[in-house]
TIZANU-868323 format. One record per atom (N, C-alpha, C, O): residue in one letter; x, y, z. Coordinates in steps of 0.1 Angstrom, whole numbers, padded with zeros to 4 digits, always signed. Example, Ala and Ser with C-alpha at 12.3 -4.5 7.8 and 13.67 -1.06 7.14 Angstrom:
// TIZANU-868323
A+0132-0057+0078;A+0123-0045+0078;A+0132-0033+0078;A+0142-0033+0085;S+0128-0022+0071;S+0137-0011+0071;S+0129+0000+0079;S+0134+0011+0080;
// end
This chain:
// TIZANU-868323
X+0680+0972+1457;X+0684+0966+1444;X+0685+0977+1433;X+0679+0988+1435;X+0690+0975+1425;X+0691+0979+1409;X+0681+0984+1405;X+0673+0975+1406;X+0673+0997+1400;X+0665+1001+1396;X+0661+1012+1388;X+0652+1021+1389;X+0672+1011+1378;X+0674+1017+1365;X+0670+1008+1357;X+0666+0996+1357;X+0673+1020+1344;X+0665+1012+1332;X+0670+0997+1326;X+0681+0992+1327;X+0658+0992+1318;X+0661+0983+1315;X+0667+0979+1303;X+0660+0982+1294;X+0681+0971+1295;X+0685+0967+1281;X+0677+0958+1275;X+0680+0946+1277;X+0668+0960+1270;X+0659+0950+1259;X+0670+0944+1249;X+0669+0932+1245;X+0680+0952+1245;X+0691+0945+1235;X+0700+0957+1230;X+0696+0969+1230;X+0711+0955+1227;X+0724+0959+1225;X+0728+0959+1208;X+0727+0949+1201;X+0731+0970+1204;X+0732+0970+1190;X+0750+0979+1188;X+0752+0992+1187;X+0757+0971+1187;X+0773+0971+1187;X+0775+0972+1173;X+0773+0964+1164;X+0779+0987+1173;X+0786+0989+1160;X+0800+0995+1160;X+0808+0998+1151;X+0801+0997+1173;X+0816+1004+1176;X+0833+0992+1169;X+0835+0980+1168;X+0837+1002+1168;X+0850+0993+1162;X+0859+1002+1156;X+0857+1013+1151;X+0875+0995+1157;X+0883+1002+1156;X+0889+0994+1139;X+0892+0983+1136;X+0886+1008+1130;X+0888+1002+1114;X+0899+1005+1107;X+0901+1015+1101;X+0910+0995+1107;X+0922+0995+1099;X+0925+0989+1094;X+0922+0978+1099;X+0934+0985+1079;X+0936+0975+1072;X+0951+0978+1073;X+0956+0974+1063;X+0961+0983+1081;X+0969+0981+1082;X+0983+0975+1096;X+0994+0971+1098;X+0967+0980+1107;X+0973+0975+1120;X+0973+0960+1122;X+0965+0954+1115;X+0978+0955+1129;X+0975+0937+1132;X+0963+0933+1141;X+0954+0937+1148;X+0968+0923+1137;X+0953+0920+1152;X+0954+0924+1168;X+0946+0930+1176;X+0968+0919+1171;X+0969+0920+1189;X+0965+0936+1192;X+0961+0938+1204;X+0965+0947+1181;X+0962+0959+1183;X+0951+0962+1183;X+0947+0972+1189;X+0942+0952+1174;X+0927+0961+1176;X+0915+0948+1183;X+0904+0946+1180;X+0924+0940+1192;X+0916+0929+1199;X+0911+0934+1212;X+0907+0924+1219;X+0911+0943+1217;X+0907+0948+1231;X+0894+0954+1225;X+0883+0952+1232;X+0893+0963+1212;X+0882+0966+1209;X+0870+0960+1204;X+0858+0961+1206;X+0876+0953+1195;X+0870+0944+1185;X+0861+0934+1188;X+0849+0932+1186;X+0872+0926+1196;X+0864+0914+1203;X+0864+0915+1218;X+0854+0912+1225;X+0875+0919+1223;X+0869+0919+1240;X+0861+0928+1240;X+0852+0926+1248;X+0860+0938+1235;X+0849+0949+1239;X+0833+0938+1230;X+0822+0941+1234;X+0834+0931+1224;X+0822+0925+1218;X+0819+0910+1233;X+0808+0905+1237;X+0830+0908+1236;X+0829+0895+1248;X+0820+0901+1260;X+0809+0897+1265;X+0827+0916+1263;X+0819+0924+1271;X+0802+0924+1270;X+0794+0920+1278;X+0799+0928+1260;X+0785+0928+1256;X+0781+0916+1255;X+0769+0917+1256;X+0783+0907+1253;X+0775+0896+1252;X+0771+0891+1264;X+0761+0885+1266;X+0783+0893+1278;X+0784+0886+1289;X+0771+0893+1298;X+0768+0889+1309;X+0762+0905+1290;X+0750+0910+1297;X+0742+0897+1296;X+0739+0891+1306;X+0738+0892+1285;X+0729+0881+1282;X+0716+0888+1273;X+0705+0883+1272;X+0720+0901+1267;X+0707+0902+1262;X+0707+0904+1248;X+0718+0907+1243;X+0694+0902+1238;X+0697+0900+1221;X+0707+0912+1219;X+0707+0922+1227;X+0711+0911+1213;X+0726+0914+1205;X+0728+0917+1189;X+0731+0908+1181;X+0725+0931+1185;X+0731+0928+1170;X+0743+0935+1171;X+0746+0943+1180;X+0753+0932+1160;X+0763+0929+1159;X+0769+0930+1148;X+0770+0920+1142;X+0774+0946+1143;X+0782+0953+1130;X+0791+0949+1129;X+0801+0952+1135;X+0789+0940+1118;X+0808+0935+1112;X+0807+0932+1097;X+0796+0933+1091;X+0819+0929+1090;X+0820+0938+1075;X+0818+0921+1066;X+0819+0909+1069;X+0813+0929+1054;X+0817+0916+1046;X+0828+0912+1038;X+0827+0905+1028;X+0840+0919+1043;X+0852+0914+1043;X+0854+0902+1046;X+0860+0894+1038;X+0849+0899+1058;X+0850+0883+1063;X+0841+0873+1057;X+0842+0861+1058;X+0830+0878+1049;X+0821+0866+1045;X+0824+0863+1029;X+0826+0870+1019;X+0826+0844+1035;X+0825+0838+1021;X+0817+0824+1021;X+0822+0813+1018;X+0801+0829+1027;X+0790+0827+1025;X+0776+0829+1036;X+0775+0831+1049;X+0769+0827+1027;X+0756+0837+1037;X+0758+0837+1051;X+0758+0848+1056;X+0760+0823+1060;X+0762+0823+1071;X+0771+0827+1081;X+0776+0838+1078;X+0775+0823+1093;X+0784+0826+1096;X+0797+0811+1092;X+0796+0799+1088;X+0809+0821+1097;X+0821+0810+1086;X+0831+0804+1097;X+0832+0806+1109;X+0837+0795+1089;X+0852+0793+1095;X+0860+0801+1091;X+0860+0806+1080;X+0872+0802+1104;X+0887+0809+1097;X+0889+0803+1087;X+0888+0791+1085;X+0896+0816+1075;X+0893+0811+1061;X+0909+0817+1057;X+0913+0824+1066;X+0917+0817+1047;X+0929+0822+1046;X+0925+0834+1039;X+0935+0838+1032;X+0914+0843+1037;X+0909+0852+1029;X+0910+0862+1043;X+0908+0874+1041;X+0912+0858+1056;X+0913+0868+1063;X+0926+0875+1064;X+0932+0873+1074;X+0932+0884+1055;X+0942+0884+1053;X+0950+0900+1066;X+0962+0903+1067;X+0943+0906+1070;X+0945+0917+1079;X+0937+0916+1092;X+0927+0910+1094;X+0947+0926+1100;X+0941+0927+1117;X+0926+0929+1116;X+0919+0920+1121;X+0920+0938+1111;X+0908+0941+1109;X+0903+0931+1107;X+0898+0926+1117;X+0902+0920+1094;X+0891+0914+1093;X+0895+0902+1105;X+0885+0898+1111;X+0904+0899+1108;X+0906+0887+1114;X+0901+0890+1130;X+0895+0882+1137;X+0904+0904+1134;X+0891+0906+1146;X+0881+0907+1145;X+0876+0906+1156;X+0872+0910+1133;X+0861+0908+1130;X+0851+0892+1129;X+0840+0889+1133;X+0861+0886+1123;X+0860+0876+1125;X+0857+0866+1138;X+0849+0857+1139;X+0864+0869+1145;X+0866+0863+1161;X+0854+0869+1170;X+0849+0862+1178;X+0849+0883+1169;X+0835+0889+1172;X+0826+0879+1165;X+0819+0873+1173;X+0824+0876+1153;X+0817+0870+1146;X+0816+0858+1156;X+0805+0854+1160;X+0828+0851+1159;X+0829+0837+1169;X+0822+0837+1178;X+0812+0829+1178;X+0825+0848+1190;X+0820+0854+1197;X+0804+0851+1195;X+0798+0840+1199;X+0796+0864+1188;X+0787+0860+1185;X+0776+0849+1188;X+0767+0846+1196;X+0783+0844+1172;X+0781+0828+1169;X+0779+0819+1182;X+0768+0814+1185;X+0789+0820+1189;X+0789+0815+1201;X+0779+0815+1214;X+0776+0805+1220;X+0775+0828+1217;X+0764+0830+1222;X+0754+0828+1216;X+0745+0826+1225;X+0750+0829+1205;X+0737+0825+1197;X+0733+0810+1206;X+0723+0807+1212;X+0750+0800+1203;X+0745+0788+1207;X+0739+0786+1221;X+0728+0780+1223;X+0746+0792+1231;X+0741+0795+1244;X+0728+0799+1242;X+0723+0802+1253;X+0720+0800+1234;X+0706+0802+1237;X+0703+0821+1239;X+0692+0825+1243;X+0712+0829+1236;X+0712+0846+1235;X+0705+0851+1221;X+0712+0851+1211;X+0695+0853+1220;X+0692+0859+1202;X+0701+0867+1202;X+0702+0875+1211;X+0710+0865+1188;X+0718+0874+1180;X+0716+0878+1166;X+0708+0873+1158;X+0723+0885+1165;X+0723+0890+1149;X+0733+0894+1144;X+0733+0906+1149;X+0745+0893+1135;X+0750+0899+1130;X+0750+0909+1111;X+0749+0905+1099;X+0752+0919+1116;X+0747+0931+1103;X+0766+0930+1091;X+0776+0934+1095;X+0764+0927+1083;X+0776+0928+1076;X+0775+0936+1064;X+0768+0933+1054;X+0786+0949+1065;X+0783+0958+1055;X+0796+0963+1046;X+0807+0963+1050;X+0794+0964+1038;X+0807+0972+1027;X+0809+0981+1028;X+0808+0984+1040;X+0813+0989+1019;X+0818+1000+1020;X+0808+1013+1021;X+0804+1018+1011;X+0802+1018+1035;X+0794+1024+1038;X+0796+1038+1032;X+0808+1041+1032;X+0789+1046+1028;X+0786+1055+1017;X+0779+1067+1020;X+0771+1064+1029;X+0778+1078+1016;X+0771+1088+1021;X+0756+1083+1017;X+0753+1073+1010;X+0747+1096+1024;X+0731+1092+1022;X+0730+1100+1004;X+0736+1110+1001;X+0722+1093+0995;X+0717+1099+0985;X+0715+1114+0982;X+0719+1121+0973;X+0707+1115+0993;X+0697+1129+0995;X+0710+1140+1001;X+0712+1150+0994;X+0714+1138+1009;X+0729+1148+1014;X+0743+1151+1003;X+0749+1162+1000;X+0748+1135+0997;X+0759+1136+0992;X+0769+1137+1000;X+0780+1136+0995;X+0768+1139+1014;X+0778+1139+1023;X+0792+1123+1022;X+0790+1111+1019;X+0802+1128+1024;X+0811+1115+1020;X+0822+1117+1033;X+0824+1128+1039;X+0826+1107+1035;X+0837+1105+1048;X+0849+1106+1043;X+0853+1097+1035;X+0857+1120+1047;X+0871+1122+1041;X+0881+1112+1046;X+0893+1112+1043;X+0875+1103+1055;X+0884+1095+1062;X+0889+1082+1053;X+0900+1077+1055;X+0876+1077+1042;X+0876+1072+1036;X+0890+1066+1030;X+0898+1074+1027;X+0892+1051+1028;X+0904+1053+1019;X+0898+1060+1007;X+0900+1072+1005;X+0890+1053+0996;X+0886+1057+0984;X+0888+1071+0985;X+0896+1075+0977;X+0884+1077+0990;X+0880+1095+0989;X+0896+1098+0999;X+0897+1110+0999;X+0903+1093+1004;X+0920+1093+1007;X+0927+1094+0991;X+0937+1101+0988;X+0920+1087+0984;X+0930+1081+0969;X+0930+1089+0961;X+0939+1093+0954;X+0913+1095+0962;X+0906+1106+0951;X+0916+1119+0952;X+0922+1125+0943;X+0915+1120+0968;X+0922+1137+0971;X+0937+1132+0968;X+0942+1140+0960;X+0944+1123+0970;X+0956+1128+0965;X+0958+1124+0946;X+0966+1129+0938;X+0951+1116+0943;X+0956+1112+0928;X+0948+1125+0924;X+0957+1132+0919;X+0937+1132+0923;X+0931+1145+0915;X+0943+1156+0916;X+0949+1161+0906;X+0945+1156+0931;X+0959+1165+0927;X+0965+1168+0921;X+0968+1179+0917;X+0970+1157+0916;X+0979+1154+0905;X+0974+1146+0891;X+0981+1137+0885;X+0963+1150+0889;X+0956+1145+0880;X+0956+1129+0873;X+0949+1124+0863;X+0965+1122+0882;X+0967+1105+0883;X+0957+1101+0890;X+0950+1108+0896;X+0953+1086+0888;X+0943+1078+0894;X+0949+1062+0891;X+0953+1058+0881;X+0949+1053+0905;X+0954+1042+0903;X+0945+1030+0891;X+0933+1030+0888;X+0953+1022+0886;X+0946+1014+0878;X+0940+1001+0891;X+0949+0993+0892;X+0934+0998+0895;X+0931+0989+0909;X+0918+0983+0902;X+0908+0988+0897;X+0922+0970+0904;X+0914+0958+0900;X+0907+0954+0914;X+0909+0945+0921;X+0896+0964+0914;X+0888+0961+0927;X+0875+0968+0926;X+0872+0979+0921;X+0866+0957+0931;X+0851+0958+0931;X+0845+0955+0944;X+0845+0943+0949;X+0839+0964+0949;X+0830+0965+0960;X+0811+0970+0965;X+0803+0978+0961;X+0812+0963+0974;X+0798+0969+0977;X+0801+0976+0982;X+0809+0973+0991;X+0795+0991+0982;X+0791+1003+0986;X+0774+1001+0989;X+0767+0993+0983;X+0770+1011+0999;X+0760+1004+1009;X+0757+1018+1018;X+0762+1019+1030;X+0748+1028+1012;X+0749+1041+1016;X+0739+1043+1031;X+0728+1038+1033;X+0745+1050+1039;X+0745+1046+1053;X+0731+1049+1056;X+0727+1047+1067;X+0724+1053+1050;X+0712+1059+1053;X+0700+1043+1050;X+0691+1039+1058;X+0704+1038+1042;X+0699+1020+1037;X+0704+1014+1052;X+0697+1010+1061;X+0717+1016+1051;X+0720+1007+1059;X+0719+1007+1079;X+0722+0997+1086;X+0714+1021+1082;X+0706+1026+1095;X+0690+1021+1093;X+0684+1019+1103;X+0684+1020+1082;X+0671+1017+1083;X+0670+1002+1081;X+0661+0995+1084;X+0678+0999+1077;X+0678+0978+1075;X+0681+0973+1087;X+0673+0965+1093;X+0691+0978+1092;X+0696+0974+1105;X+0682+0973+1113;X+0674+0963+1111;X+0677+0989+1124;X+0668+0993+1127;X+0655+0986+1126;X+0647+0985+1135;X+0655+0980+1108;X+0643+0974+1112;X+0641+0960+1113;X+0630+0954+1113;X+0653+0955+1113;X+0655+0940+1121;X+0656+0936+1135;X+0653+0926+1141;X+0664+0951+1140;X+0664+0949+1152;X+0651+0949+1159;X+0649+0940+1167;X+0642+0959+1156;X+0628+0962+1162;X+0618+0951+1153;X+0606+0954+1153;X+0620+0941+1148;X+0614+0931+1141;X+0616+0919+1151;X+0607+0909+1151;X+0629+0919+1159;X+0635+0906+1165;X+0641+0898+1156;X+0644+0887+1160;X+0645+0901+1143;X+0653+0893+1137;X+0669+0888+1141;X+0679+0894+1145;X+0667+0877+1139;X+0684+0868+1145;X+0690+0864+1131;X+0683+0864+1120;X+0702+0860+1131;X+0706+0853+1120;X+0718+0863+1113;X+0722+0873+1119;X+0724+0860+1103;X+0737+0864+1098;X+0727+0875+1085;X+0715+0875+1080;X+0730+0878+1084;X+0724+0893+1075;X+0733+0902+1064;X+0735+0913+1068;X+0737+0897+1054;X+0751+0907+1045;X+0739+0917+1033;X+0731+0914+1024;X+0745+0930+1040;X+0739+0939+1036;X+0745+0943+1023;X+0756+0948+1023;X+0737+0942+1010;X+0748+0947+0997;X+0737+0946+0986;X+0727+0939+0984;X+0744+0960+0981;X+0736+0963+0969;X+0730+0957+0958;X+0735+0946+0956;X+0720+0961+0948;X+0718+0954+0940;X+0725+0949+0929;X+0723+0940+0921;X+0739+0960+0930;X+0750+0957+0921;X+0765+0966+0923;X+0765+0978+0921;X+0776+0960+0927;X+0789+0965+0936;X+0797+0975+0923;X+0794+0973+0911;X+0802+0981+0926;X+0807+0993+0920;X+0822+0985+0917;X+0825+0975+0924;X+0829+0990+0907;X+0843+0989+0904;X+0850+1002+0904;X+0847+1013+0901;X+0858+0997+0907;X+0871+1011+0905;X+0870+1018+0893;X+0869+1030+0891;X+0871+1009+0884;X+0870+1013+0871;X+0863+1028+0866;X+0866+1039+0861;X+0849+1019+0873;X+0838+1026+0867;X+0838+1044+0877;X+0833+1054+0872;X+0842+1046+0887;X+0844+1058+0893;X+0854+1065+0889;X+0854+1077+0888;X+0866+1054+0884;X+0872+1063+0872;X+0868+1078+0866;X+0869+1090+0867;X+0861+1066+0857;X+0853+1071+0845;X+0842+1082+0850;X+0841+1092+0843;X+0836+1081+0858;X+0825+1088+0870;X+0833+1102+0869;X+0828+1110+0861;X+0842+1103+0875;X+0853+1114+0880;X+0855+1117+0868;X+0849+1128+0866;X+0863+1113+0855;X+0864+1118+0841;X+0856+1125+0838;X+0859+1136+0833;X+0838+1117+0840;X+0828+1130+0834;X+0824+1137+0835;X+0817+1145+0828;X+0829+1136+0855;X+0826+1149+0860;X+0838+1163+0859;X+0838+1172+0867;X+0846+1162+0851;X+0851+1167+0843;X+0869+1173+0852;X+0875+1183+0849;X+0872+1163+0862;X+0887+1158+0863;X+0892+1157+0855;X+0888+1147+0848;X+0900+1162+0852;X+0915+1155+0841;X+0922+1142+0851;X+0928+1143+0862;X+0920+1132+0841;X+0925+1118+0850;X+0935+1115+0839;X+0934+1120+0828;X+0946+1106+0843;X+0954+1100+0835;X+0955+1087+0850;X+0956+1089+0862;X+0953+1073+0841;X+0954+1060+0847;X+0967+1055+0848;X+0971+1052+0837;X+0977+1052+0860;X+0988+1050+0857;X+0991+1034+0866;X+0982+1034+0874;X+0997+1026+0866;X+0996+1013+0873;X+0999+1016+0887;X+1005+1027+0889;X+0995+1009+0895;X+0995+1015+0912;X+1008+1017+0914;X+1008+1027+0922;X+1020+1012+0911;X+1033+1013+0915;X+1042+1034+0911;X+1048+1044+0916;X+1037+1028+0899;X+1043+1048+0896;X+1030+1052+0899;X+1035+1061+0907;X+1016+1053+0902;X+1009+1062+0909;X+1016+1063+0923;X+1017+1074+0928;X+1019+1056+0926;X+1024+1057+0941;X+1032+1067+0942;X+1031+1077+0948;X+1042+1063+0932;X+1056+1070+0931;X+1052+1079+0928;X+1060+1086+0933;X+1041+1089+0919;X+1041+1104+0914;X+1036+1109+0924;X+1039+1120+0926;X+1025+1102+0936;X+1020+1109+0946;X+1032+1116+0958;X+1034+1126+0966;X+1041+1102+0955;X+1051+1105+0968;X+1062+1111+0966;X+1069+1111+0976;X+1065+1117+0956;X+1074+1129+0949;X+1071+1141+0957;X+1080+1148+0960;X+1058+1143+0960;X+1055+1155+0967;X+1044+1152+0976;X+1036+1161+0975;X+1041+1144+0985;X+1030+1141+0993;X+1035+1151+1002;X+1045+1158+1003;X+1023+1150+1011;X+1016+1159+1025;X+1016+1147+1032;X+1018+1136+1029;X+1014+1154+1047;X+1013+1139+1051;X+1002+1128+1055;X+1003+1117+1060;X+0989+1135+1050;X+0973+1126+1046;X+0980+1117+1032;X+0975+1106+1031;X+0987+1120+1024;X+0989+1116+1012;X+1000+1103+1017;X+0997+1092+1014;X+1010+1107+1024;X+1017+1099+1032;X+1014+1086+1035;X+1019+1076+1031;X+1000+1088+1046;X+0991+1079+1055;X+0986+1068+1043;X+0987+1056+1043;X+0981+1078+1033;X+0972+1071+1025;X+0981+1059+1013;X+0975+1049+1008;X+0994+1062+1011;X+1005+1056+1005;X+1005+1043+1015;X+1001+1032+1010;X+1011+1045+1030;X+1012+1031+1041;X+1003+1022+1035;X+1005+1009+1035;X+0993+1026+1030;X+0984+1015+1030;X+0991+1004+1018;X+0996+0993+1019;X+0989+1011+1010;X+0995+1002+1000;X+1010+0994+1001;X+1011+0984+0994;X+1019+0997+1007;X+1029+0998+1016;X+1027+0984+1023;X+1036+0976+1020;X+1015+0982+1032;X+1015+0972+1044;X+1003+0963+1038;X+1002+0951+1040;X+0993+0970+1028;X+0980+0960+1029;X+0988+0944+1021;X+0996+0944+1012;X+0982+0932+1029;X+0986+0924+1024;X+0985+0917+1010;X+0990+0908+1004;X+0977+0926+1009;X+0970+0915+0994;X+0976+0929+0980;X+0975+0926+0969;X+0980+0941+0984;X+0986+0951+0975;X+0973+0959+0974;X+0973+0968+0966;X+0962+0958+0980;X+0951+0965+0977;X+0937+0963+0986;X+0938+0952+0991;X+0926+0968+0989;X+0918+0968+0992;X+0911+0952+0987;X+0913+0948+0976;X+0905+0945+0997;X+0898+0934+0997;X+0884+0935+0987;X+0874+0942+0987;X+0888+0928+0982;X+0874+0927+0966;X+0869+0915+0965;X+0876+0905+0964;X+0855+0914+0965;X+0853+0900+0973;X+0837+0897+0956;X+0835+0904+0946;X+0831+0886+0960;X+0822+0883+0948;X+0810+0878+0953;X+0805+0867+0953;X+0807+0892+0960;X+0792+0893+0970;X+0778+0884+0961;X+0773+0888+0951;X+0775+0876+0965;X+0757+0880+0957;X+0751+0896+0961;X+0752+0903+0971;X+0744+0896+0946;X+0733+0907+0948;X+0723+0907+0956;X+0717+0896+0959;X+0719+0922+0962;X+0710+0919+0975;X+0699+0932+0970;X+0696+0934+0958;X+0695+0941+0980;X+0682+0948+0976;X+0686+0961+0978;X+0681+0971+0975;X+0697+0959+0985;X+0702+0972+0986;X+0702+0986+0973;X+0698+0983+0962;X+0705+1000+0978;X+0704+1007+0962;X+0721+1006+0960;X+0730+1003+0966;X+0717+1012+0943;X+0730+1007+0935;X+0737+1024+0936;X+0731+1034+0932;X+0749+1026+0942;X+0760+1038+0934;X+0757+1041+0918;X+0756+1031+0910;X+0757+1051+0915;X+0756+1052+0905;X+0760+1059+0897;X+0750+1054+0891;X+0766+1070+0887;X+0774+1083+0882;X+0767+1093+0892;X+0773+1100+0900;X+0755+1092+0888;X+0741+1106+0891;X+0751+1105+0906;X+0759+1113+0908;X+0749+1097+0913;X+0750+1093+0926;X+0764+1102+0932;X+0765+1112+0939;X+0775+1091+0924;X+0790+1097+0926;X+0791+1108+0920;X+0802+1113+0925;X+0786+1115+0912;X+0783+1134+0913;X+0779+1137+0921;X+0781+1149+0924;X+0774+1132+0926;X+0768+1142+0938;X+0777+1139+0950;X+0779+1149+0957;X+0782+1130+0953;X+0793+1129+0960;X+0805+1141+0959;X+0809+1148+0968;X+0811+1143+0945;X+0815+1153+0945;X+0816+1164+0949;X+0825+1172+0954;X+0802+1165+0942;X+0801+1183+0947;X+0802+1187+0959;X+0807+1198+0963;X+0794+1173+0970;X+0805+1183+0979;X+0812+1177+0983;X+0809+1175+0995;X+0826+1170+0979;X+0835+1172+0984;X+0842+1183+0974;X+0852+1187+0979;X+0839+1189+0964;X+0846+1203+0958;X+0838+1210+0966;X+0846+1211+0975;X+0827+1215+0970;X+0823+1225+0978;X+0827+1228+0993;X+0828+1240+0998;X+0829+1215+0998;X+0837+1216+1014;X+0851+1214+1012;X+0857+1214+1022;X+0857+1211+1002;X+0872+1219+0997;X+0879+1206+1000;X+0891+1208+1003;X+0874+1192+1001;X+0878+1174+1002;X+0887+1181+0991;X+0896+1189+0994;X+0884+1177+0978;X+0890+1183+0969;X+0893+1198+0959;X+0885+1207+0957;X+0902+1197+0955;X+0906+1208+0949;X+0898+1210+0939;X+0897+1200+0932;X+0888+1222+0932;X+0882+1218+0922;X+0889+1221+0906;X+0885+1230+0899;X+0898+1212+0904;X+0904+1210+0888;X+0898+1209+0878;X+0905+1207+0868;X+0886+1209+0876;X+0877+1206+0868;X+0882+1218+0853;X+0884+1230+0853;X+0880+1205+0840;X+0883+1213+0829;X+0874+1219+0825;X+0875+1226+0815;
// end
């Protein structure tokens, strides 16, 4: 017989993150790759966004799923849900917009936000975007997880700060960290980026292009215990992305 090691429990964070592909594209990963893991039978936590929650628990399909991403996330969530009832301890971890650690300042160039920064600084534009999110810096969010899992905690879990950041206010963040910004409506921001884009600048345009809703999902989280973003914070984010050369340093 079989006499390797043993799975005490399974902690699924893998996933394929797009807001512009559909669902039939990212359902092999999303959710059959999440059907896979469950069909071991053993506790289960389970990384998925708070895009899809609109409330503490787990939900019904809701018309706020408006892209492939959340709507496979969603169906993982089913999933889940589902085996919970089967009698499987589960957990699902739901996070925002995951963020570099405090103490490093490290930031994901992959990011859309930090996609938006490098091409609008360029050109010293910044979109006007009526969007507020939790940000949820990955270092909180490896030790919350972590210590639920090794607690045995089950149950639906939305990880989010004590208070969600606005576009606005990063704006203004970037202004005093001494960017020359000019705010222009998303439409001619588009348009001044795509006068001369690259083709990261390109990528980062589709979105706006395909996302359904004209922008990033902005949702009206409750406050949680998480730490807050904050200027000090998003300086430091900066620096290095001006130091590892994310951005150009324009600074007046």
């Amino acid at each position: 017989g079989y006499h390797g090691p043993v799975v005490d429990a399974v902690l699924h964070a893998a996933a394929s993150v797009s807001v512009v592909r559909d669902y039939r594209s990212m359902r092999a990963t999303n959710v059959t790759g999440t059907a896979g893991l469950l069909a071991l039978g053993v506790p289960t936590h389970h990384v998925s966004t708070l895009a899809v929650a609109t409330a503490p628990g787990f939900v019904a399909a809701h018309p706020g799923l408006l892209d492939g991403y959340q709507r496979s996330k969603w169906a993982a969530e089913e999933l889940v849900r589902q085996a919970g009832d089967r009698g499987i301890p589960v957990a699902v971890h739901r996070l925002g917009r995951v963020v570099g650690a405090p103490d490093t300042g490290v930031v994901n160039p992959a990011d859309l936000i930090w996609r938006i920064l490098r091409a609008g600084l360029a050109r010293g534009v910044l979109p006007d975007l009526d969007l507020t999110e939790p940000w949820t810096p990955v270092d909180w969010v490896a030790r919350t997880i972590v210590a639920t899992l090794a607690g045995g905690g089950t149950g639906v879990h939305n990880l989010t700060p004590a208070a969600c950041v606005r576009f606005g206010e990063v704006v203004a963040w970037v202004g005093d960290y001494g960017f020359p910004v000019e705010v222009l409506p998303l439409t001619h921001w588009c348009q001044r980026v795509a006068a001369d884009a690259d083709g990261q600048d390109l990528a980062t345009l589709a979105f706006f292009d395909r996302a359904p809703s004209g922008g990033p999902p902005s949702g009206g989280w409750p406050p949680g215990q998480g730490p807050t973003v904050d200027r000090a914070l998003m300086h430091r984010y900066l620096d290095h992305a001006v130091a590892t050369g994310l951005l150009a340093d324009r600074r007046t």
